[in-house]
C-alpha positions as CSV (number, residue, x, y, z in Angstrom):
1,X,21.4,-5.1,5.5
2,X,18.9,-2.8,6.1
3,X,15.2,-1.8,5.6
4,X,14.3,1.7,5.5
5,X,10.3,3.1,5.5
6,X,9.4,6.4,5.5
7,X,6.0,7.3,5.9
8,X,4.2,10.6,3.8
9,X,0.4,11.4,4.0
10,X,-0.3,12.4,0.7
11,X,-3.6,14.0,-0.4
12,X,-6.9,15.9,1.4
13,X,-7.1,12.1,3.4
14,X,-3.7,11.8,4.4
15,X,-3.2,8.4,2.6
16,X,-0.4,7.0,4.2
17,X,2.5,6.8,1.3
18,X,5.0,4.2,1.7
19,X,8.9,4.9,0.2
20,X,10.9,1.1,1.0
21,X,14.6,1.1,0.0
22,X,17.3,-1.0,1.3
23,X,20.2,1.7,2.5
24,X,23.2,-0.1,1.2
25,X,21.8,-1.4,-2.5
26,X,23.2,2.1,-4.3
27,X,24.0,1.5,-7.8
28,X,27.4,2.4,-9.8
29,X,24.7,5.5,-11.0
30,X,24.3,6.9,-7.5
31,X,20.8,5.8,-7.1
32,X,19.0,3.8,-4.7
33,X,16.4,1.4,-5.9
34,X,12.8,1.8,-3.8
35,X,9.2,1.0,-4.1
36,X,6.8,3.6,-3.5
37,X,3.1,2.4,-2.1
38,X,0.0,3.9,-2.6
39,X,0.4,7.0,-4.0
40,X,-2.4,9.8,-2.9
41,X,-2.9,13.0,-4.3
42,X,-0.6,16.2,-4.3
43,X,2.2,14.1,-4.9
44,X,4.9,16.2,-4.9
45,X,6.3,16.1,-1.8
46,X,6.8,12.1,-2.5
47,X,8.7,13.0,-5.9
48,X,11.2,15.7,-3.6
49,X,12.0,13.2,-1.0
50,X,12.5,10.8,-3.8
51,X,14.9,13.0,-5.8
52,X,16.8,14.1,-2.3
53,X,17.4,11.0,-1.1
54,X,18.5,9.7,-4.6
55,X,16.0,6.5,-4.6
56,X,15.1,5.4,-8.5
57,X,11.5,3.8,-8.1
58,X,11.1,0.1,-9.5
59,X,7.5,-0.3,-8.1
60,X,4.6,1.1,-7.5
61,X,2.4,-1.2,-5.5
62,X,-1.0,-0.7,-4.9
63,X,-2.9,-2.1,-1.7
64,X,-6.5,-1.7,-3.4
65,X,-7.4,1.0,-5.9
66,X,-9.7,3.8,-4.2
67,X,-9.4,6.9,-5.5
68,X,-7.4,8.1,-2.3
69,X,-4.5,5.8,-2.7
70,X,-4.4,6.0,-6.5
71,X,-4.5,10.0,-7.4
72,X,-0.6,10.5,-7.3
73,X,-0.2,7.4,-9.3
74,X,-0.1,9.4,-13.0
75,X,2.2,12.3,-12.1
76,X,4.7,10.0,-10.5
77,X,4.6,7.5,-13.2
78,X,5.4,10.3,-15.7
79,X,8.4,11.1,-13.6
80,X,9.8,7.6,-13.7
81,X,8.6,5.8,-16.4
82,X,10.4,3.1,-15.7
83,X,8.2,2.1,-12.0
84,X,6.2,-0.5,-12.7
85,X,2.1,-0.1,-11.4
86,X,1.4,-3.1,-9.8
87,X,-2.1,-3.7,-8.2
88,X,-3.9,-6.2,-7.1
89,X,-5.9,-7.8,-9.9
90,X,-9.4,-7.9,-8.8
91,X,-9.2,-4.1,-8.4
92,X,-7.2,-3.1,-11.8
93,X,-10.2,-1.7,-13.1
94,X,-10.8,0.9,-10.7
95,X,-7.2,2.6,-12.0
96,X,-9.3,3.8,-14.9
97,X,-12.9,4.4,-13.6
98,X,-13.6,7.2,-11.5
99,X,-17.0,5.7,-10.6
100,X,-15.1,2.1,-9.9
101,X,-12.4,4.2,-7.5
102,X,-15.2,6.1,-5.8
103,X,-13.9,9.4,-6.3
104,X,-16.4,10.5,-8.8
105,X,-18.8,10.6,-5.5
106,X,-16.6,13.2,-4.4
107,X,-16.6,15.2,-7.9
108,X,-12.9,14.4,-8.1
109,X,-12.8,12.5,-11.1
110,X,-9.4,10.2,-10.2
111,X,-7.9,7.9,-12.3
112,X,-4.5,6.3,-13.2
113,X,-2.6,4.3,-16.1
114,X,-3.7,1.1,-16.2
115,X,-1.7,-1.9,-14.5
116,X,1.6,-3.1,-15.7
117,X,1.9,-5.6,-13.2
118,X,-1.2,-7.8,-11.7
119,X,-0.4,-9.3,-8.5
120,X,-2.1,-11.8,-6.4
121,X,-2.0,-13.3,-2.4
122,X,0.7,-15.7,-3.3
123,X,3.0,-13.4,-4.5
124,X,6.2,-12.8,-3.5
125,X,8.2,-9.5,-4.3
126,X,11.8,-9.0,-3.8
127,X,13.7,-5.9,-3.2
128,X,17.3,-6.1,-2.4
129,X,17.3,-9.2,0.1
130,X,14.5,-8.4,1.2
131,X,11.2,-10.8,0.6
132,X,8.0,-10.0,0.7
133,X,5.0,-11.5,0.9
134,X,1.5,-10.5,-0.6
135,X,-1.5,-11.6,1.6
136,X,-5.1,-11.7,1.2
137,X,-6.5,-9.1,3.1
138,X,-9.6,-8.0,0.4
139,X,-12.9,-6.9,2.2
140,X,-12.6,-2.9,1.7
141,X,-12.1,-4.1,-1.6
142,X,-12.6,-7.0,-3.4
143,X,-8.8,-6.9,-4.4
144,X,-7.4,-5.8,-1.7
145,X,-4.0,-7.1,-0.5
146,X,-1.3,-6.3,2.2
147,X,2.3,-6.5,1.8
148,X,4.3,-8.3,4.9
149,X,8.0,-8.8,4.9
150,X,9.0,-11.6,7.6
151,X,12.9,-10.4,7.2
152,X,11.9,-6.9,8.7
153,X,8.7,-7.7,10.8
154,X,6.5,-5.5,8.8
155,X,3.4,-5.7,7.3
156,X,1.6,-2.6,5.4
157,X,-1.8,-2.9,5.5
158,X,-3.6,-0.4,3.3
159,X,-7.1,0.2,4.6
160,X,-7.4,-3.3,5.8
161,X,-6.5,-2.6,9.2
162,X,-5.8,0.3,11.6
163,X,-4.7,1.3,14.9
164,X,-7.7,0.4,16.9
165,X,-9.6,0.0,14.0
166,X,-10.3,-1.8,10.7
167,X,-11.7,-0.6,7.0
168,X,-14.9,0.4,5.7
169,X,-17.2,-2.0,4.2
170,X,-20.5,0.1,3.7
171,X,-19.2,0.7,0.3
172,X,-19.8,-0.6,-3.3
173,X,-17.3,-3.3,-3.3
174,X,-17.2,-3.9,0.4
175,X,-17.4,-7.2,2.3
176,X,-17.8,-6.8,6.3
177,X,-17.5,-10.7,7.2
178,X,-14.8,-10.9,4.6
179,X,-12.9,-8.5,6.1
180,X,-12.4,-9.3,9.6
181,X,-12.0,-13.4,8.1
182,X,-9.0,-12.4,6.2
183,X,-7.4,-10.2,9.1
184,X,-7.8,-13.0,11.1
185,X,-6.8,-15.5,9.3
186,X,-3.9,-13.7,7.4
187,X,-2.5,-10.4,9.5
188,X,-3.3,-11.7,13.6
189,X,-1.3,-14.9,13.0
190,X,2.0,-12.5,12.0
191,X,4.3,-12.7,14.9
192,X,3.4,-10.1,18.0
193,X,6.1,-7.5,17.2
194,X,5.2,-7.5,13.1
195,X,5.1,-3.3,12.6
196,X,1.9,-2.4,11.1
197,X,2.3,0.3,8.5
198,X,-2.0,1.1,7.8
199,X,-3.3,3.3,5.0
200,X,-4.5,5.9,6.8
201,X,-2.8,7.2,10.7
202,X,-0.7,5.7,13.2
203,X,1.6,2.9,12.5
204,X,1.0,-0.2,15.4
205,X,1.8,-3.8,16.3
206,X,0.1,-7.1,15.4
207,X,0.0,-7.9,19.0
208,X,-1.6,-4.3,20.0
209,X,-4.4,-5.1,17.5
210,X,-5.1,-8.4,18.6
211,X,-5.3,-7.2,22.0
212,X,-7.0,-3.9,21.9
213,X,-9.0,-3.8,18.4
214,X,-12.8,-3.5,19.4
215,X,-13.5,-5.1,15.8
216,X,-11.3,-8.1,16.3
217,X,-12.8,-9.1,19.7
């Protein structure tokens, strides 16, 4: 049993994209179930390593719903109709409102289909054998959520949390003290050597952050 990640910036922010598939789950069709995770724009390059690598998407999860994560969301639903959008539910209205999504202050004018799936900290997801969890991890958004699977000491963070640094909160929607509560509370007490997959750059560890992170002092 086996977890794979790959990792592809997507988009003129290099929004970290997310493919998860376990390696030996291949169907009688020849396909691979995966999730894809945030999906940023000019999304193609997701959809050829998809189609390569034979992986059939089930989900697409969404972290929080700015613009930057969500502009791929449309054209790769269209390719596989079947994926389920699932996003966290106190940001499923920014799917459908530039203005909500931020990228109307950018002239961009995303948007994606609505929600078919509204998930909450609580959750659990399950793909393959593997288990995850969805934590509360909201403060860049008011939704916002991270996804950690105990099984495969991962954790993918969104724009929660960074290498050496943590999200934005000078922004409609944004909550500073919130923030840093919630990484606290729910992504530094993940064992030391939990892989950190962020939204944006560098992938790190739990125990890195805690350590070095001038915003977590």
């Amino acid at each position: 049993m086996s977890l794979q990640i790959e990792t592809i910036p997507l988009g003129p922010l290099e929004a970290n994209c997310y493919v998860i598939w376990q390696d030996d789950c291949t169907e009688p069709g020849g396909t691979t179930p995966a999730w894809v995770v945030d999906i940023g724009m000019w999304s193609k390059p997701l959809v050829e390593f998809l189609q390569g690598k034979k992986l059939a998407p089930e989900r697409i999860l969404l972290t929080h719903g700015h613009g930057d994560h969500i502009g791929g969301v449309e054209y790769v639903k269209k390719t596989y109709p079947a994926a389920e959008i699932c996003c966290p539910a106190a940001d499923a209205e920014m799917l459908t409102s530039p203005e909500l999504n931020l990228s109307a202050t950018f002239l961009m004018g995303i948007s994606a289909p609505p929600a078919d799936v509204l998930i909450n900290p609580g959750d659990e997801l399950k793909l393959g054998e593997f288990v995850w969890q969805v934590l509360d991890t909201a403060g860049h958004t008011a939704g916002g959520v991270s996804f950690y699977c105990e099984q495969a000491s991962v954790v993918i963070t969104g724009d929660a949390l960074f290498a050496g640094s943590i999200g934005r909160s000078d922004i409609p929607g944004g909550d500073g003290l919130l923030l840093v509560d919630n990484i606290r509370k729910n992504l530094l007490t993940l064992p030391d050597d939990t892989r950190v997959y962020p939204g944006h750059g560098p992938a790190t560890t739990i125990a890195a952050e805690r350590k070095n992170n001038p915003f977590l002092r």
